[in-house]
N, C-alpha and C positions, 0 to 999 in steps of 0.2 A: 294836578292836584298838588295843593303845596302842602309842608309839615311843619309845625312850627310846633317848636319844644320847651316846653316849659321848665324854670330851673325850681329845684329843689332845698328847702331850706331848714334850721332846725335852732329853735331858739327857748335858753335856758342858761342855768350856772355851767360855767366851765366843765366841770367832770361830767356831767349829762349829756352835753351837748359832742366833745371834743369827740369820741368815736366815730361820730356821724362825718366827719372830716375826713378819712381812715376810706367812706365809702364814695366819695366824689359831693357828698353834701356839703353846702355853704351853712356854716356854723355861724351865730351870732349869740355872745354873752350877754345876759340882760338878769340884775341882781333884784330888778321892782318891777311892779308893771305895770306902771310908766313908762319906763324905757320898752318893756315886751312891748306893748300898746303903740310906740311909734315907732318900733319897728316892724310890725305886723303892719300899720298901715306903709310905710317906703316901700317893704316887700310888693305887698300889692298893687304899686305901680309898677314893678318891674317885673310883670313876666314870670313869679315865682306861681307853680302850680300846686303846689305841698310844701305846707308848710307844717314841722312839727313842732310842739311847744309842751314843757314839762308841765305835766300837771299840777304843780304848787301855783305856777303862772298862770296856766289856764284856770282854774279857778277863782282866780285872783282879777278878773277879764270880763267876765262874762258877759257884758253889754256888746263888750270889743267882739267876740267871738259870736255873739246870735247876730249882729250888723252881716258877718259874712255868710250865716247859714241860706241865705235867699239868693247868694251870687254863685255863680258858679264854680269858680276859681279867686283865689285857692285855697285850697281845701286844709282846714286845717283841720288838724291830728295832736292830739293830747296823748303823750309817754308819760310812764313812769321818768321819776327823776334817778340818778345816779345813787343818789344815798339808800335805793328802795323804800322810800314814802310814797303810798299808796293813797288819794284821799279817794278814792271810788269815783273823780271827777270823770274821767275816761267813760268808765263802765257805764256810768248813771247818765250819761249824755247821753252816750248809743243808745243803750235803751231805748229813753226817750224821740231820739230821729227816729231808730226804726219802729217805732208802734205810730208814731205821726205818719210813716210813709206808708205801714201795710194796715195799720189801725189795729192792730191788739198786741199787748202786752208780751214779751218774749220773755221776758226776764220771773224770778219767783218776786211773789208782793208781799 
């Protein structure tokens, strides 16, 4: 049986992202998303299997990010940012996946 391991990634403004460097994550600064947007797709040729992205970015994406909800890998993850700016992106997606996956609403409406 082989094991093949997927690398870890985390893309956002400097102070958001720079911690994640601290844990063995490969950090990448991206100030527009445009730039998140092509590097989420390079990521995706290489192997990365988590990818995390600040949520100001991920919001900022969204076509970028429902393109990967059908593939398996990699999985991307929406963080708060560094400054604690919160826009609910994170929250109101999950939601969302997990009532598409088990079909009812988890969350208050």
């Amino acid at each position: 049986m082989s094991h093949s391991s997927h690398k870890i990634a985390a893309i956002g403004d400097k102070d958001s992202v720079l911690v994640f460097n601290a844990v063995g994550v490969d950090i990448f600064t991206a100030e527009t998303p445009q730039i998140a947007d092509d590097i989420i797709e390079k990521l995706a040729k290489e192997a990365y299997g988590v990818i995390f992205i600040t949520e100001t970015l991920a919001s900022q994406i969204p076509n970028t990010l429902q393109s990967f909800k059908s593939r398996p890998l990699p999985v991307i993850l929406p963080i708060p940012s560094a400054s604690g700016e919160c826009a609910g992106y994170a929250r109101e997606n999950l939601s969302k996946d997990v009532e598409k996956a088990v079909g009812a609403s988890i969350g208050n409406t």
